[in-house]
C-alpha positions in Angstrom: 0.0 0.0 0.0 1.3 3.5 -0.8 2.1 6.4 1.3 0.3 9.5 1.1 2.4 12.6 1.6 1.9 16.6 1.8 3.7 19.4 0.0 3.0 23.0 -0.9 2.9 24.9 -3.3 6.1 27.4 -3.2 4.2 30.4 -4.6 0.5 30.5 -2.9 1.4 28.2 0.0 -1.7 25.6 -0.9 -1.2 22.0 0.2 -2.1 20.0 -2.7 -1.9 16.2 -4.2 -0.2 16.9 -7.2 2.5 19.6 -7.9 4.6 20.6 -11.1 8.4 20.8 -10.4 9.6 24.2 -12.9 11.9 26.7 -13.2 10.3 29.8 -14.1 12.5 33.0 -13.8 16.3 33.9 -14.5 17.2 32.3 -10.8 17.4 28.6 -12.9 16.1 27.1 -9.4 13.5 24.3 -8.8 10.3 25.0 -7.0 6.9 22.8 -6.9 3.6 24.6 -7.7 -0.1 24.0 -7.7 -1.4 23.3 -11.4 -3.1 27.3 -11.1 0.1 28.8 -10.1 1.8 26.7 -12.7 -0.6 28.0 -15.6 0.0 31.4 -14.7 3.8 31.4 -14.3 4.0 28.7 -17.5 2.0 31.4 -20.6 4.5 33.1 -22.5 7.5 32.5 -19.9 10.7 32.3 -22.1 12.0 31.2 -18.3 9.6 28.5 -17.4 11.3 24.6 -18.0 9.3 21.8 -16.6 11.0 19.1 -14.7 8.3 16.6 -13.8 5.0 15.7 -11.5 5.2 15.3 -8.2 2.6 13.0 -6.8 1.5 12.9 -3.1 0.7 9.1 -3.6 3.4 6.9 -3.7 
């Protein structure tokens, strides 16, 4: 049986079950966001890279 586990978002803070791992400004670091933070920050970003989906089930 698989685990469940919590993260936030980086940008609005929500707790949620499935987050987007991206780099989005000129920083090149890694945060996890919420998929509404994630289609804001993603639109016409020449930044934004996606790096995978993290899953709070296990």
């Amino acid at each position: 049986m698989g685990r469940l586990r919590q993260k936030s978002c980086t940008l609005c803070q929500q707790s949620e079950s499935v987050l987007y791992r991206i780099q989005y400004d000129q920083s090149n670091q890694w945060i996890f966001v919420c998929r509404c933070c994630w289609e804001q920050v993603s639109q016409n970003n020449p930044y934004y890279v996606y790096g995978g989906t993290w899953k709070a089930k296990k």
